[in-house]
C-alpha positions in Angstrom: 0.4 8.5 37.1 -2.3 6.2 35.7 -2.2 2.9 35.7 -2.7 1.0 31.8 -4.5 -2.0 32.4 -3.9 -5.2 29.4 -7.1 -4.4 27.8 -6.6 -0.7 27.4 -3.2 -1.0 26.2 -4.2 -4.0 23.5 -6.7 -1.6 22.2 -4.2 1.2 21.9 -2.6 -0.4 18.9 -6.0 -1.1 16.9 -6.9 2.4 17.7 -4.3 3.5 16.1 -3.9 1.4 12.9 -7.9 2.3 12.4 -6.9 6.4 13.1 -3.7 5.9 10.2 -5.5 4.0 7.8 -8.4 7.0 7.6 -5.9 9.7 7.7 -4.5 7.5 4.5 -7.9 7.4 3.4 -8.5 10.7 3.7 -5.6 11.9 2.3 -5.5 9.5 -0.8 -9.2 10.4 -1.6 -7.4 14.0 -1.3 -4.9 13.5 -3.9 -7.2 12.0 -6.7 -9.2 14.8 -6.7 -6.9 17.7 -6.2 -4.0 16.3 -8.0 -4.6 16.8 -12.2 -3.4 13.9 -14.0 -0.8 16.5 -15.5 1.4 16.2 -12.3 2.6 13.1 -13.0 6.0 13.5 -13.3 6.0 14.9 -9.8 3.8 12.2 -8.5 5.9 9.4 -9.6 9.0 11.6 -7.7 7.5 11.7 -4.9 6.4 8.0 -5.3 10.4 6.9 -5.7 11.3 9.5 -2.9 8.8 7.7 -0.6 9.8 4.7 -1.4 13.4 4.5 -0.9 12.9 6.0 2.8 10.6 3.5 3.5 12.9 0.9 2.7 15.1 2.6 4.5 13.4 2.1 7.7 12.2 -1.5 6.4 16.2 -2.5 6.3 17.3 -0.6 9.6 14.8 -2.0 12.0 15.8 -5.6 11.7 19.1 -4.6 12.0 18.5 -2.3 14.7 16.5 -5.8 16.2 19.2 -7.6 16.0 21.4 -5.3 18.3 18.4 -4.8 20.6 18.1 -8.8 20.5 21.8 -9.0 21.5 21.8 -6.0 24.2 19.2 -8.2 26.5 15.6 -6.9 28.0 16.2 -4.1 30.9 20.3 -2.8 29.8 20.7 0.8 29.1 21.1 -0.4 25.5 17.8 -1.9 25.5 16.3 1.0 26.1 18.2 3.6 23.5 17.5 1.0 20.7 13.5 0.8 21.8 13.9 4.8 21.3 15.5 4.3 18.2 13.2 2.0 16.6 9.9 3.5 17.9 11.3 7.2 16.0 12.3 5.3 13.1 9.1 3.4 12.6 6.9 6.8 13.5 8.9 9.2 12.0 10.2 7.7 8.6 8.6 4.3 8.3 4.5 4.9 8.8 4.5 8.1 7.1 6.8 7.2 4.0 5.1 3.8 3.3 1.6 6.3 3.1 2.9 8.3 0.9 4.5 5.4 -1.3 0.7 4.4 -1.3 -0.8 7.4 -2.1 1.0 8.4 -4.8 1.6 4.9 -6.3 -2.1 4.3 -6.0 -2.5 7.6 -7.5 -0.2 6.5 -10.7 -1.8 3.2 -11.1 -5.3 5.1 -11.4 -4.5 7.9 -13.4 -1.8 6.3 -15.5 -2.0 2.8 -16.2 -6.0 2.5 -15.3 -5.0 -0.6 -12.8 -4.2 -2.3 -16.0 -1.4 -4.7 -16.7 -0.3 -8.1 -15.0 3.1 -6.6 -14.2 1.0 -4.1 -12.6 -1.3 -6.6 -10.3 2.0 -8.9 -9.8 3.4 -5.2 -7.9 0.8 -4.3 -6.1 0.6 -8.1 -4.3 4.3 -7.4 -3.9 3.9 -4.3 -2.3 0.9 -5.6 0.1 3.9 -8.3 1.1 6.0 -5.6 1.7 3.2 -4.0 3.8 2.5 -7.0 5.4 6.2 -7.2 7.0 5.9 -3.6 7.6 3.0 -4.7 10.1 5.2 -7.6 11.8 7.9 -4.5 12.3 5.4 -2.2 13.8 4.2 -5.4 16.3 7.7 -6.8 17.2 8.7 -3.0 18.0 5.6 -3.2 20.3 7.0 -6.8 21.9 10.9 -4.8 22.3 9.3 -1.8 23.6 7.3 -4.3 26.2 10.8 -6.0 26.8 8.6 -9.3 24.9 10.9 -10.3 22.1 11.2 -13.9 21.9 13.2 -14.0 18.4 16.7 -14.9 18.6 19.1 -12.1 16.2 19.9 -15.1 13.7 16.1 -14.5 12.9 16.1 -10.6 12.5 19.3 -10.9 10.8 17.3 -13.3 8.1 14.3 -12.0 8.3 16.5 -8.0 7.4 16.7 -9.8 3.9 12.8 -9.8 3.0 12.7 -6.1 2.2 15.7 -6.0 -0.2 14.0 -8.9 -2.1 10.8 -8.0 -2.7 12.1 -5.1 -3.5 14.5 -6.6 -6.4 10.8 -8.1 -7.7 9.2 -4.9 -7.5 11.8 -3.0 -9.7 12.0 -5.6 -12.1 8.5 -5.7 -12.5 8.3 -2.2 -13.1 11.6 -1.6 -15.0 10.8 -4.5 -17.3 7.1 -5.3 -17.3 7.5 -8.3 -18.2 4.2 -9.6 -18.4 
């Protein structure tokens, strides 16, 4: 068995951020050339599928934190909720939050033409929501490692960030208020 020395293993997680974000690329550039603006009915479906699984995942990994918080590093616990959370974020949260991206990219180019402050006011939301995404994806690095340092009264605050951006993104797309 090899050994994985600090600087191999700190590269590991750029590698792979660099490796998703082309496959997005790729696959975004994809859909707004073989996708015909025709298809958006089943764009924006697949845009509202996406989304609700990825928050989903956004609202069961804190929570899933703050049971790991409470079950202590090295416990047999420990280590079913590091399995848990590593298939959560893999298998529902990274690729649902690219497809949400795809296709909502792909409905604000082909049907509103990126135009529309209730439009912008989204898309900064969404880049929030992205943003924690990336703090989920690091702290279930720092669980896996057995390197949490949060206590569970902050997961079981910070399980609430999702659920209200979210409120402010359906508003603003519900309402368009501006």
């Amino acid at each position: 068995m090899s050994q994985t020395t600090p600087e191999t293993s700190s590269g590991r997680p750029a590698r792979r951020a660099v490796i998703s974000l082309a496959i997005t690329a790729l696959v975004a550039v994809l859909a707004f050339v073989l996708i015909p603006p025709e298809a958006y009915l089943w764009v924006k479906s697949v845009h509202i599928f996406a989304l609700i699984a990825w928050m989903a995942a956004m609202l069961y990994l804190p929570r899933l934190f703050v049971y790991h918080t409470e079950a202590g590093p090295g416990t047999p616990q420990s280590e079913t909720f590091k399995v848990m959370e590593r298939r959560l974020l893999r298998g529902i949260g990274n690729p649902s939050m690219i497809v949400t991206w795809v296709a909502g990219l792909w409905l604000a180019w082909n049907v509103f033409q990126f135009q529309g402050a209730w439009l912008h006011a989204k898309i900064v939301l969404v880049i929030l929501l992205s943003g924690i995404h990336g703090f989920y994806s690091a702290s279930v690095r720092r669980f896996a490692e057995d390197r949490n340092t949060r206590s569970s009264r902050f997961w079981r605050v910070w399980n609430e960030a999702p659920a209200v951006l979210l409120v402010f993104i359906i508003i603003l797309v519900v309402v368009k208020p501006f």
